[in-house]
N, C-alpha and C positions, 0 to 999 in steps of 0.2 A: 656574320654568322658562318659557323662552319657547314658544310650537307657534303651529305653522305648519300651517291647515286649508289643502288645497287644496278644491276644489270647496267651496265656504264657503255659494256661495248655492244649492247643489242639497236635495236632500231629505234627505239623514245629515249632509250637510256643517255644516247652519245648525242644526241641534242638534249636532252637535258643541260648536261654536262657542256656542251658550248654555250648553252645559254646563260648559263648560271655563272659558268665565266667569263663572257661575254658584259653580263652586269657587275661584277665584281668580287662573287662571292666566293672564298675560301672554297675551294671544290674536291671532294675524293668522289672518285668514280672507285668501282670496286664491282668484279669480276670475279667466277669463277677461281682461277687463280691465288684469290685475296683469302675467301673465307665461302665457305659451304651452309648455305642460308639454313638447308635441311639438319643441320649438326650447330644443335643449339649455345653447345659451349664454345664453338669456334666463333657463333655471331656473339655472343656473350664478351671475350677475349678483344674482340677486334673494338666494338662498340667504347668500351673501356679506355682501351690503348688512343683511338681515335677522337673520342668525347665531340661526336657535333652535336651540332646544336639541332639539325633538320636531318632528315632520313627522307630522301623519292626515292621508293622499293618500285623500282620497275623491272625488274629480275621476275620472268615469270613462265609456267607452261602453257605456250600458246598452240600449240598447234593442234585445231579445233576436232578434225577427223580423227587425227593417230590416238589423239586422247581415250576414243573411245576404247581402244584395245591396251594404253598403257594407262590404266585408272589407277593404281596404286603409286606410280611416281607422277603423275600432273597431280595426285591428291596432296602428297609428302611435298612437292612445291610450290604449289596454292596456297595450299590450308595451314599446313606446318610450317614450312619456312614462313611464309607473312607473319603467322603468331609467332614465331621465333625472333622476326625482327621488332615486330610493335613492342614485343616484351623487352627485348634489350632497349630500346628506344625510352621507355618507363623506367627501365630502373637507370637511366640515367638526365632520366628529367627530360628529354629529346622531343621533338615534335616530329610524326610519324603521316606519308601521304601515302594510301596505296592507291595504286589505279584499278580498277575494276572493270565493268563491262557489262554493255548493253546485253546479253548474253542471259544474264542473272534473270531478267521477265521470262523471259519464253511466251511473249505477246505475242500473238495474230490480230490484235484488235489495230483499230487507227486510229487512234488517239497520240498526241505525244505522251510518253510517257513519265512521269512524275515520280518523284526521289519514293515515295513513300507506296507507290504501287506494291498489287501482287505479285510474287515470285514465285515461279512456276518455270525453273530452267529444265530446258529440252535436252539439253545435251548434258557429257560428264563436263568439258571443260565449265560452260556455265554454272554448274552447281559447286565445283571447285571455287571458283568466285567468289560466290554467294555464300559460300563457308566459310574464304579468307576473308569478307568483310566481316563477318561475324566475330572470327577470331581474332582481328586488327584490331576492334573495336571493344572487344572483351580482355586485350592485354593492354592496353596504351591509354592514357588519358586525351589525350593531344592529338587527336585523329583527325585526319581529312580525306576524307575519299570519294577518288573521281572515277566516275565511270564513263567509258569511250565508246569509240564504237569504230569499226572499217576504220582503221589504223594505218596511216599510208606514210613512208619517208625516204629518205635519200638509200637511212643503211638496212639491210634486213630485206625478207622477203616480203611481199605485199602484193595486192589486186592491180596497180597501177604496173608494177613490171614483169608480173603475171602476161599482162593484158599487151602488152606492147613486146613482149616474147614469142605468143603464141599469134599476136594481129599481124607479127612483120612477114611472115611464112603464108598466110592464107587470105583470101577473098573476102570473109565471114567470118563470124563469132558468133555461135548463142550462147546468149547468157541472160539467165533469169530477171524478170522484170516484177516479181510479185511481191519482192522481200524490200521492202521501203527502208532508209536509214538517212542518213549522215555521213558522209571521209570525216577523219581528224588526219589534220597534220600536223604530224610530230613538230614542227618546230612552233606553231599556234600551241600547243599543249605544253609547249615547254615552256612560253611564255608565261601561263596563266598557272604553273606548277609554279614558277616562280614567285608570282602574285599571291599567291593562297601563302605558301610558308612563312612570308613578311608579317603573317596575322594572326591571331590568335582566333578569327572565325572559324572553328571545327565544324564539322558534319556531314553531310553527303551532299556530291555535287556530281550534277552532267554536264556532261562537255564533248561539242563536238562543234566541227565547221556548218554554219547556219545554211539553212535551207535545206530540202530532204529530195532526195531521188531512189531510183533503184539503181541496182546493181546494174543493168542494162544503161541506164541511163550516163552514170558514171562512166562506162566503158565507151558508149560514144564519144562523150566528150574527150579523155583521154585519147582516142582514134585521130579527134578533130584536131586537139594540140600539137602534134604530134607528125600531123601531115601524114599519117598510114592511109591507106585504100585500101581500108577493111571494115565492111558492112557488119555492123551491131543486130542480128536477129532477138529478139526479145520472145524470150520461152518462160512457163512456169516450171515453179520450183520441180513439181510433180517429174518434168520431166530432163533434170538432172540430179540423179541420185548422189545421193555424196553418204557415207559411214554416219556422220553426225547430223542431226533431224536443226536446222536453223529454224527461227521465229522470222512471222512474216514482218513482224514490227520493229524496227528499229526507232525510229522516232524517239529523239531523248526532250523533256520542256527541259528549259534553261531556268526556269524560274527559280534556282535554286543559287544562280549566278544573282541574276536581277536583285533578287531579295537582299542580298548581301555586298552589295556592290560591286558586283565585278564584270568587267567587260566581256562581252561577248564574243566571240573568237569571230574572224572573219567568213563570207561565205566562203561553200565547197568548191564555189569553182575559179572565184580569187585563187584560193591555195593551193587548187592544182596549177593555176597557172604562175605561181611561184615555186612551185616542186621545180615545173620546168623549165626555169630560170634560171634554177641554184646551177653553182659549178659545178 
């Protein structure tokens, strides 16, 4: 089967894209460069010319703060481009995965949280999200979508080289301890993006590396890997302000793997200590 990475050279995307040729699959990564997700006759054109058979759209507007002041183009590349590609993906019969994100609850509760929960996103990016699933899933027949969460990997920016930027300069770090989740790492994600496309089981799916901490907790342990001597202080949220309002909840169930047979991605703190392995 042929797949079609969008965002190929971002940070999920270029694992993706080794993963997938790594197993053997016909691979376009596709870029910027290639075709303009938000300019629907270009994704139209290209889709055609290309004819895969799978689409990973991981081509997306993450960056959760700035969002709030640029709502008009994180919206046009959430919302729009996603339904630009699902719809090309349909009219050529294609099977369509977008990734989504824990982001979409705006949960403070503690519970893990369940594919079919209330949505109540806090932020603009989250609600972008929660409107490209909508539209993923209102243009494409063939849908699979996965939601993440703390996204960590070799390329792109991320908490991990955040966290070992700002520990190798100083004593200390506080960082908030109240906002409970999951790491995913990109290259676990990319395995189990691989595993979903092989099927014709569509629907909504969470994924993330198993077992839950905070954001403090994370940051310790990356300190410990790492051999930095620099003390993890654990603060509330309340008392670092950030532009965009985060949910205390992260917590994704899996049950949505389970039910459908699919493996469960490894713990979070295996995968960190294969982050810090990789070459």
């Amino acid at each position: 089967m042929k797949v079609l990475v969008t965002g190929a050279h971002g940070q999920l995307g270029s694992d993706v894209v080794a993963r997938l040729t790594a197993r053997g699959f016909e691979t376009i990564g596709a870029g910027k460069e290639d075709f303009d997700i938000t300019d629907k006759e270009a994704v139209v054109r290209f889709f055609e010319k290309e004819k895969p058979g799978a689409v990973i759209h991981c081509a997306a507007y993450t960056a959760v703060d700035r969002a709030e002041k640029e709502r008009e183009l994180c919206r046009e590349i959430n919302v729009e481009g996603s339904g630009n590609i699902a719809a090309a993906a349909q009219n050529i019969g294609a099977k369509a995965l977008y990734v989504s994100t824990d982001y979409v609850f705006g949960s403070n509760s503690s519970s893990p949280l369940e594919t079919d929960d209330e949505k109540k996103p806090l932020n603009v990016y989250g609600q972008t999200k929660l409107d490209g699933e909508n539209a993923v899933l209102a243009a494409c027949e063939k849908v699979f979508v996965v939601r993440v969460s703390w996204v960590f990997g070799k390329n792109g920016a991320n908490f991990v080289k955040s966290m070992l930027r700002l520990g190798s300069g100083q004593n200390e770090l506080r960082v908030v301890c109240d906002q409970i989740g999951s790491p995913s790492y990109t290259v676990d994600l990319a395995t189990l993006f691989c595993d979903l496309i092989q099927t014709e089981k569509y629907g909504i799916y969470h994924a993330s590396n198993e077992g839950y901490c905070s954001w403090a907790d994370f940051a310790a342990e990356i300190m410990k890997l790492s051999g930095m001597a620099c003390s993890i202080i654990p603060i509330a949220s309340a008392e670092y302000k950030t532009a965009a309002v985060r949910q205390l909840n992260s917590r994704l169930s899996k049950a949505s793997l389970d039910k459908n047979g699919f493996t469960r991605l490894p713990a979070w703190q295996n995968a960190l200590e294969r982050y810090f392995a990789e070459d």
